[in-house]
C-alpha positions as a Python dict, from the first residue, in 0.01 Angstrom:
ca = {
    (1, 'X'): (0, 0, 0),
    (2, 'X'): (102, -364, 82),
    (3, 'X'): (475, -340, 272),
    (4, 'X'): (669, -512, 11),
    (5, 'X'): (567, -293, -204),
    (6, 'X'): (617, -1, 35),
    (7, 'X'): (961, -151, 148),
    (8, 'X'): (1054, -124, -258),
    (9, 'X'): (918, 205, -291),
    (10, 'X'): (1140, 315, 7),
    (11, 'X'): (1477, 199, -117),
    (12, 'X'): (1389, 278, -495),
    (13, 'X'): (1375, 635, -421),
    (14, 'X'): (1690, 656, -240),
    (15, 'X'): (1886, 512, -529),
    (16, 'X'): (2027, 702, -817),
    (17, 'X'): (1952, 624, -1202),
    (18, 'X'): (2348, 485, -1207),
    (19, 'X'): (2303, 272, -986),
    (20, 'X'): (1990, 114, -1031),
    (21, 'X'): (2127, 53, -1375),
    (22, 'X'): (2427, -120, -1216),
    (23, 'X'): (2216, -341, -932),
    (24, 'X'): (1978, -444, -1263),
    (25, 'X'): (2286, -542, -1450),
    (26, 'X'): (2447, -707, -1184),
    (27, 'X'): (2083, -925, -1089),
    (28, 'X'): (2112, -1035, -1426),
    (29, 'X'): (2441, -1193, -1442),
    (30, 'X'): (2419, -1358, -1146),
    (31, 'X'): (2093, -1509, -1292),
    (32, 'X'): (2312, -1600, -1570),
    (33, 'X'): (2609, -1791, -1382),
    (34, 'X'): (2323, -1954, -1207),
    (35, 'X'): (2174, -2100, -1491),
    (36, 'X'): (2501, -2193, -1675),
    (37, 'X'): (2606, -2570, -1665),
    (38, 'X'): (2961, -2494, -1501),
    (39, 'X'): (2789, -2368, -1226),
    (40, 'X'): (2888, -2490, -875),
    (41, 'X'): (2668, -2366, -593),
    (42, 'X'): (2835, -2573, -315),
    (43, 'X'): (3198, -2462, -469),
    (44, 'X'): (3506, -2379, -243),
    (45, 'X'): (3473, -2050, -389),
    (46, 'X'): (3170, -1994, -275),
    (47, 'X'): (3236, -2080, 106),
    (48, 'X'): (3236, -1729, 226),
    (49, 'X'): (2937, -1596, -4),
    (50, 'X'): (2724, -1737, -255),
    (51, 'X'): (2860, -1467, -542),
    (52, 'X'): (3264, -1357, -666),
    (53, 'X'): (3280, -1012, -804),
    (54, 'X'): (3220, -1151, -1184),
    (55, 'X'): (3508, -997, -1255),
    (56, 'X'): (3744, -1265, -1169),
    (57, 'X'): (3885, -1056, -916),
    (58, 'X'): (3959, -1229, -569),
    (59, 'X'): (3758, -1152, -243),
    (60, 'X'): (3956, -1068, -1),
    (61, 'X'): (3930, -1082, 403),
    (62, 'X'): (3951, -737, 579),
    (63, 'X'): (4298, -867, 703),
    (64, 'X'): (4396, -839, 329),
    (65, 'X'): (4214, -535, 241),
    (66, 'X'): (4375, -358, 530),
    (67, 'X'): (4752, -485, 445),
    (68, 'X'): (4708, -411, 107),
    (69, 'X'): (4559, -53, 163),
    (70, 'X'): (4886, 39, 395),
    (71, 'X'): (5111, -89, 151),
    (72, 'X'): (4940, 112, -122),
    (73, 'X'): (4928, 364, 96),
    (74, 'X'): (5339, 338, 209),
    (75, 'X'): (5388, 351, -162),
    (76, 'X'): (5204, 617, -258),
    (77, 'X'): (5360, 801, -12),
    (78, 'X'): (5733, 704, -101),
    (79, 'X'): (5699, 809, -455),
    (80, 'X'): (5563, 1144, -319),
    (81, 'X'): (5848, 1180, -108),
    (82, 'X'): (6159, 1019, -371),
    (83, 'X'): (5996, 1037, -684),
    (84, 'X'): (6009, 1396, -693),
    (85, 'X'): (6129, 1484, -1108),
    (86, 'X'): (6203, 1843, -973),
    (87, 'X'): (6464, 1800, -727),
    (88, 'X'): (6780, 1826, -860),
    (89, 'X'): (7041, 1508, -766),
    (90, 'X'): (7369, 1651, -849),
    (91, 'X'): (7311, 1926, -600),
    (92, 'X'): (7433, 1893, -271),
    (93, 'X'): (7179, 1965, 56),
    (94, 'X'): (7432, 2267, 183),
    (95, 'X'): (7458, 2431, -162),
    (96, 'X'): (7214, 2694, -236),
}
């Protein structure tokens, strides 16, 4: 078996149906954007990889990710904590 073929046989059994489906769809619209006239390939956009998300969504640094996580995070768990619909406001902490 020559290896690229080998190599694609390797990975192409480790990979699910899904996402094979979503790799193949993803190949494709990249393809796409590449072919389109608006396309930029030297674009400031592109400075930290050639491809966005195609969603429109922006990339962001691990910095980001990271602060962005612990603030979900911190909110998350403040509405766990203060959000609670059972506890009852009018009733004082000493009051059984």
């Amino acid at each position: 078996m020559p290896p690229a073929l080998a190599i694609r046989h390797t990975y192409t059994k480790r990979i699910n149906r899904q996402w094979m489906k979503k790799a193949m769809h993803e190949s494709a619209r990249r393809v796409v954007e590449a072919c389109s006239p608006e396309y930029k390939p030297q674009s400031q956009n592109k400075r930290l990889g050639p491809w966005g998300s195609g969603l429109g969504i922006k990339t962001l640094t691990m910095d980001e990710w990271l602060e962005k996580y612990d603030e979900d995070r911190m909110d998350r768990l403040d509405k766990e904590m203060f959000d609670n619909d059972d506890y009852d406001d009018s009733r004082r902490v000493w009051e059984y």
